[in-house]
N, C-alpha and C positions, 0 to 999 in steps of 0.2 A: 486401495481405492484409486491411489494415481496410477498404477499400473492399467487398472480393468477402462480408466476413464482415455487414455492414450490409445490404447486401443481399439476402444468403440471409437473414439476418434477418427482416429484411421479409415477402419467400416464406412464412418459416416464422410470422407472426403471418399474416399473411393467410390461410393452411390453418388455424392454432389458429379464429380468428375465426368461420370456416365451415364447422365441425366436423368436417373433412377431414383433419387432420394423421394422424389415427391410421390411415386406409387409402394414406396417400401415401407412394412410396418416391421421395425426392428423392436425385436425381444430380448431382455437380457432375462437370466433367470439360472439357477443352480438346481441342483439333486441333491441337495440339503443344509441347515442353518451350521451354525458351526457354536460349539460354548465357548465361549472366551473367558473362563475361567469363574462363570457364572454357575454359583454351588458350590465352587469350588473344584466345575469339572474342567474339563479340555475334551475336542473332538467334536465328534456329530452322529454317536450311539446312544445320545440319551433321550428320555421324552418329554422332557423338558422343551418349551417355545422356543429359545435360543436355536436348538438344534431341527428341531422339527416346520419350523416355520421356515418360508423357503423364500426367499429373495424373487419378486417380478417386476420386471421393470417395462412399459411399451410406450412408445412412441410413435407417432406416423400418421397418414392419413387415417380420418374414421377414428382415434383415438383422442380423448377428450385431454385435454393440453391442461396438466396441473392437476389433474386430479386421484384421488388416493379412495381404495378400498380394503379395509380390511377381512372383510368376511369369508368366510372358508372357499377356496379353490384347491382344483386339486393339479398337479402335472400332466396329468391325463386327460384335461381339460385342453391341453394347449394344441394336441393333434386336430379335435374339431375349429378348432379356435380359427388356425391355418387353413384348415378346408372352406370353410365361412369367409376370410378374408379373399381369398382365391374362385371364390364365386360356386364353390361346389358344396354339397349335404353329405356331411356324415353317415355313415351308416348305422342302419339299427342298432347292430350288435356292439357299436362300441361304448364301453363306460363314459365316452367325455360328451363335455356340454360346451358350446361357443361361446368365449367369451366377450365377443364382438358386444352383445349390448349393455354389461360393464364396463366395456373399453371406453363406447360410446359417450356413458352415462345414461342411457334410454333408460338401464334400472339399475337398481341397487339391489338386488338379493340375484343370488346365482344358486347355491346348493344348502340342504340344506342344514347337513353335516359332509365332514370330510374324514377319514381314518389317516392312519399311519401306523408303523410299524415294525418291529426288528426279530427276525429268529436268527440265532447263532448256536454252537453250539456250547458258548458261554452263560448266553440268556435270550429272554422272550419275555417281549410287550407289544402290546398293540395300544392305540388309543382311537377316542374317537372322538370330534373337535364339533362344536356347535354355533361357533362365533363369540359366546361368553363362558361357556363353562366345557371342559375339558375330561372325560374319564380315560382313568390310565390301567390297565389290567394287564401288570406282570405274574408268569408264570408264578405257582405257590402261594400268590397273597390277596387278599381282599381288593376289590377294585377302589381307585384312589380317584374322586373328585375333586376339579378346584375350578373356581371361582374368577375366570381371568377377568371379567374388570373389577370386581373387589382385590385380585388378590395377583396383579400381575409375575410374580416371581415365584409364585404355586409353591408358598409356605407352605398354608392352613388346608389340610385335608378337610374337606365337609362333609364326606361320604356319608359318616352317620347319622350327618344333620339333614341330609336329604335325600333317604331313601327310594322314593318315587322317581325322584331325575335319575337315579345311580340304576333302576330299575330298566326305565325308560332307553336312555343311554346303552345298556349294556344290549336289551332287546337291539337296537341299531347294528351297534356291535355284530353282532353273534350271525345277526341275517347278512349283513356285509361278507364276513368271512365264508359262510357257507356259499356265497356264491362264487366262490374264486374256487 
């Protein structure tokens, strides 16, 4: 963290320097969480939140000073994101959505689920993320629900206890991946 903060440091006298700070909307952000030994794991192949949940950080003009969202976004989000802040429209075809009026605070909901997902030729899961509850469906086994603000370290599988979400859920699923 004193590494990554030294750095954007940097960044940020280098924009002061060249009079740019005050139109520049810096993003910090990664291509995935990491486990820190949570479960017992290490790395950032699992579907587990630690690993799947991704670091965003934004500051800058137009971005609401202090403020925190948690609700599903996706990476793919961030290319409209830039075009919106840069004063130009996305285009049709592409999956992302701006997150200029999150950024803002204008609104609080942005999507209304988000996926993730791993094929190797070790394994294969996908999941698909709601803002509270999470399905995970690896290759060979029954789809696996939890409960992330009952149950943030996705002990207690519910799948059985709520078939209709795991239904629902999986429908999400299933139409997502077919379109890729």
């Amino acid at each position: 963290v004193e590494l990554i903060d030294g750095q954007v440091g940097l960044i940020m006298d280098a924009l002061e320097n060249r009079g740019r700070i005050e139109n520049t909307v810096i993003v910090f952000t990664s291509d995935h969480g990491e486990m820190l030994g949570d479960h017992g794991t290490w790395g950032k192949s699992s579907p587990y939140q630690p690993s799947v949940g991704v670091p965003l950080v934004a500051a800058g003009p137009g971005v609401r000073a202090g403020g925190t969202f948690d609700a599903p976004v996706s990476l793919h989000d961030l290319a409209a994101t830039f075009l919106d802040v840069a004063g130009l429209d996305p285009t049709r075809e592409m999956d992302s959505r701006s997150l200029v009026p999150v950024l803002s605070g204008a609104s609080d909901a942005h999507r209304a689920y988000v996926l993730s997902g791993l094929v190797t030729q070790r394994r294969a899961w996908h999941l698909v993320f709601d803002d509270r509850y999470k399905l995970v469906r690896k290759e060979g086994e029954l789809p696996h629900l939890y409960d992330l603000q009952e149950d943030p370290w996705e002990d207690d599988d519910i799948a059985a206890a709520a078939p209709d979400r795991v239904t629902r859920m999986t429908r999400w699923l299933d139409l997502e991946l077919e379109r890729r």
